[in-house]
C-alpha positions as CSV (number, residue, x, y, z in Angstrom):
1,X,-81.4,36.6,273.4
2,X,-82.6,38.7,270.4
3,X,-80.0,41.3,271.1
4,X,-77.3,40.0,269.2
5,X,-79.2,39.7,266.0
6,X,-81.2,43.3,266.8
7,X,-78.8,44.2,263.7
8,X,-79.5,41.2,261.3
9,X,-83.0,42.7,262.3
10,X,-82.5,46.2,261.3
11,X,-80.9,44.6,258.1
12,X,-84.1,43.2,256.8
13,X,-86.3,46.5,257.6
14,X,-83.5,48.5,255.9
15,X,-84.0,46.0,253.0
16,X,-88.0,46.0,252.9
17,X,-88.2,49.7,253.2
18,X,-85.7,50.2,250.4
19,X,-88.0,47.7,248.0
20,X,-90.6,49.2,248.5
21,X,-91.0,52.1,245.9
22,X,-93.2,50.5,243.0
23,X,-90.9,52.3,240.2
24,X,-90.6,51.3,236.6
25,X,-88.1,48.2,237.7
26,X,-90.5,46.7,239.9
27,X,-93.6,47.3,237.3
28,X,-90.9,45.2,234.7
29,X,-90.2,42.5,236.8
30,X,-94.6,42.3,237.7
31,X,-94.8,42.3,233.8
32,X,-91.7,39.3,233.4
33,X,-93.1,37.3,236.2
34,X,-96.5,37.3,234.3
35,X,-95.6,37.1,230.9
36,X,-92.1,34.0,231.7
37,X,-93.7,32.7,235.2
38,X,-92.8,32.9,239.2
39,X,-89.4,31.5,238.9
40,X,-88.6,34.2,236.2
41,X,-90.0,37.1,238.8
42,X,-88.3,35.3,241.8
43,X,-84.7,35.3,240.2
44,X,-85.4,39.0,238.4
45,X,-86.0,39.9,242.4
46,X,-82.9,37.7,243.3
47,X,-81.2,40.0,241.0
48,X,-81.8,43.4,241.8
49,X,-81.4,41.9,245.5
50,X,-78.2,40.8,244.9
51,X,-77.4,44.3,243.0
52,X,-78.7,46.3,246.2
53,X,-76.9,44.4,248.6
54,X,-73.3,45.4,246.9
55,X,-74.4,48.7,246.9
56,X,-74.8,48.1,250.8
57,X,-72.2,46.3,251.6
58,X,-69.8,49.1,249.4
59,X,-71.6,51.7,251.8
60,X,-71.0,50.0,254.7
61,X,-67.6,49.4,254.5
62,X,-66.7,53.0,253.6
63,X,-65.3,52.2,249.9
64,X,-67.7,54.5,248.3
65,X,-65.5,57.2,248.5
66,X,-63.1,56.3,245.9
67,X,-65.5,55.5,243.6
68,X,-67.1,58.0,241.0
69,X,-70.1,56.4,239.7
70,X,-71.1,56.3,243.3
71,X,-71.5,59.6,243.9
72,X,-72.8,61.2,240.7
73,X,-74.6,59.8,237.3
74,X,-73.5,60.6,234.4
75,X,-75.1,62.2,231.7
76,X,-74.7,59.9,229.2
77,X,-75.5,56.8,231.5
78,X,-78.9,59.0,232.5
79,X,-79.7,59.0,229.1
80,X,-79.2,55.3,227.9
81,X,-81.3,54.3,231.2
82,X,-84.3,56.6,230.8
83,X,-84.5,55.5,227.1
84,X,-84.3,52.1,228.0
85,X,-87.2,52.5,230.4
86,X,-89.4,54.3,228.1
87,X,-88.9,51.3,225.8
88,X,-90.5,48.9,228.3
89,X,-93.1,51.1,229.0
90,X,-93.8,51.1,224.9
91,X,-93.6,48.0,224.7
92,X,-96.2,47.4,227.3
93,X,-98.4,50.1,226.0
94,X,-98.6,48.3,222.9
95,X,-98.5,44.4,224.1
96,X,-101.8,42.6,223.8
97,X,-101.9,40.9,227.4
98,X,-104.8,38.1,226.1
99,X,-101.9,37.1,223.9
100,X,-99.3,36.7,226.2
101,X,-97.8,32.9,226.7
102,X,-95.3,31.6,229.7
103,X,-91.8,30.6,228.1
104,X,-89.8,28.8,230.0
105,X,-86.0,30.8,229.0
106,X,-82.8,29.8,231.1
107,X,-82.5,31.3,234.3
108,X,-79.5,33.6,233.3
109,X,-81.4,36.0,230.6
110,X,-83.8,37.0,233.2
111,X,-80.8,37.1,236.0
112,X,-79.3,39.3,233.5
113,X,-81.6,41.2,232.1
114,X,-82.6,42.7,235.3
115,X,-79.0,43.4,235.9
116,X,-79.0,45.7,233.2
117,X,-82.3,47.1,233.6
118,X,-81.3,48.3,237.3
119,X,-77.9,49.5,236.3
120,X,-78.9,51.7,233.5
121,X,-81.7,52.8,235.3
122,X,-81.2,56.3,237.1
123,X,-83.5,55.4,240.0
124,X,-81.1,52.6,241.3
125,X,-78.4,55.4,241.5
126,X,-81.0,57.6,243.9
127,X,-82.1,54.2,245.8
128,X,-78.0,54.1,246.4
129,X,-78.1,57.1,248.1
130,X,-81.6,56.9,250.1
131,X,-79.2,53.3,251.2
132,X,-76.4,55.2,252.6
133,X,-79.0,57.3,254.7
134,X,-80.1,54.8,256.2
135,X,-76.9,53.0,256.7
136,X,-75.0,56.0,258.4
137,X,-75.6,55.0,261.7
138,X,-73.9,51.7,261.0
139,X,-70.4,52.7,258.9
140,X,-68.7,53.1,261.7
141,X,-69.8,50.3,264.1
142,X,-67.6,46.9,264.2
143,X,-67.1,44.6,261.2
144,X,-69.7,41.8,262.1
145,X,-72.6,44.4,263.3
146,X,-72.0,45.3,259.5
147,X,-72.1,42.0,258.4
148,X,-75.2,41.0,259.7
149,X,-76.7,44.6,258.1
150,X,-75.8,43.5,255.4
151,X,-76.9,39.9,255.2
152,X,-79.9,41.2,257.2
153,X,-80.5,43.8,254.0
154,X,-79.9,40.7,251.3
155,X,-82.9,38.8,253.2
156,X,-85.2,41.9,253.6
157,X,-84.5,43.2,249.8
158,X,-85.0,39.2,248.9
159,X,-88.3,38.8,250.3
160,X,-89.8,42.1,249.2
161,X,-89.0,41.2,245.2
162,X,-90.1,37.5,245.9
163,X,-93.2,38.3,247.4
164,X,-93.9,41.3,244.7
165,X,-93.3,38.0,242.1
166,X,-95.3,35.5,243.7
167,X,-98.7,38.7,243.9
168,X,-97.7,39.3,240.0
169,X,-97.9,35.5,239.5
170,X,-101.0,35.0,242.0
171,X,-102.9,38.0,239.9
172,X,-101.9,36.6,236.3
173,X,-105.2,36.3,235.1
174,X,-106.7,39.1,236.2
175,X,-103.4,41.5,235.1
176,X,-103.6,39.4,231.7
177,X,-107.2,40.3,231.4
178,X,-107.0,44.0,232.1
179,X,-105.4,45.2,229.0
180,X,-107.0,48.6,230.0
181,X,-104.8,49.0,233.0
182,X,-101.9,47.3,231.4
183,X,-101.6,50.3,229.0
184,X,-102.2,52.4,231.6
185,X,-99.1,51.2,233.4
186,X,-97.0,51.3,230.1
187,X,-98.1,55.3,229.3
188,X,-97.1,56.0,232.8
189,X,-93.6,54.6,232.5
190,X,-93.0,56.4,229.2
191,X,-94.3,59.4,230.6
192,X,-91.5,59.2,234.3
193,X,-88.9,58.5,231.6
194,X,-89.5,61.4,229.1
195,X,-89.7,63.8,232.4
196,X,-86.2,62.7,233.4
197,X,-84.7,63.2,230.3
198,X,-86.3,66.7,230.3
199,X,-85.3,67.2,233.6
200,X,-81.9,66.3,232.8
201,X,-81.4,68.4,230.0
202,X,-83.0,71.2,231.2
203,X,-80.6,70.7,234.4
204,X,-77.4,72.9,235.5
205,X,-76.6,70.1,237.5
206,X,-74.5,68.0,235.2
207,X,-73.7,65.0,236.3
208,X,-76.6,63.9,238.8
209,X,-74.8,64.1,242.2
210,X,-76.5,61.5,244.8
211,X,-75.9,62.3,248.3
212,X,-73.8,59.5,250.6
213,X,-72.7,59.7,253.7
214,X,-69.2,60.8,254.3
């Protein structure tokens, strides 16, 4: 009886396993869920979930072909995103965690926010193509095997980010308290994003191609 969901199954280990890098992303949303609450960290998740699962379902129904962005980043998009990043990581270098307070903002600037964050941020575009490895064996199996994939991915992505949320939110105090690692965590965020814009000017490679399956 399991068989016909073996691929709703493989869905949600696909999702986990893509999650699961701790990069600059999932150290923002650890920081948003302390600093704005669990709901703020659950929908942040919800939306980088959301933003993983297009991805997907665009790989899995073979329309990555015709579209650029999918198969290359460009420079100036490399750029904005690692400068964004090192931003966040200043900004944590220099926040005073014993200060911080919860504020309760609408749902949609943290929706949003995380949006932009993941779209202008160059490791999405190399978690899109670690996606399409794993996907390869499915692109050419029927419609609603790749549905379930997909849905299965949604779920798997979903519960990775919520769970990271809810041990953010569970660890509050303690993460508030350890200003020490806090600005640990910020240096180290400024430092992955001034390597990647050295990297990519130092590159021949111009734009970033990302590796999909054909």
């Amino acid at each position: 009886m399991i068989l016909p969901f073996l691929d709703l199954l493989w869905g949600i280990g696909i999702g986990i396993i893509i999650s699961l890098p701790l990069g600059p992303v999932a150290l923002i949303t650890m920081r948003r869920t302390v600093e704005h609450g669990l709901r703020a960290g659950i929908i942040s998740g919800l939306a980088i979930a959301l933003l993983d699962t297009i991805a997907t379902v665009i790989i899995l129904l073979g329309l990555h072909h015709s579209i650029r962005t999918f198969n290359h980043i460009p420079r100036w998009l490399f750029i904005i995103g690692t400068l964004i990043v090192f931003f966040y990581g200043l900004r944590m270098l220099l926040a005073d965690p014993l200060k911080t307070i919860e504020r309760d903002l609408p749902w949609h600037e943290h929706f949003f926010a995380s949006i932009v964050l993941a779209l202008t941020n160059p490791s999405t575009y190399l978690a899109f193509g670690v996606i399409g490895a794993f996907l390869t064996r499915f692109i050419d199996r029927p419609l609603f095997t790749r549905a379930q994939v997909a849905i299965g991915f949604f779920i798997g992505a979903f519960i990775w980010w919520s769970l990271l949320a809810f041990i953010a939110f569970t660890q509050k105090n303690r993460y508030q308290k350890a200003v020490f690692l806090n600005k640990i965590i910020g240096g180290i965020i400024m430092i992955l994003a001034v390597v990647a814009i050295l990297h990519n000017i130092t590159s021949l490679h111009v734009p970033f191609f990302i590796h999909l399956p054909q």
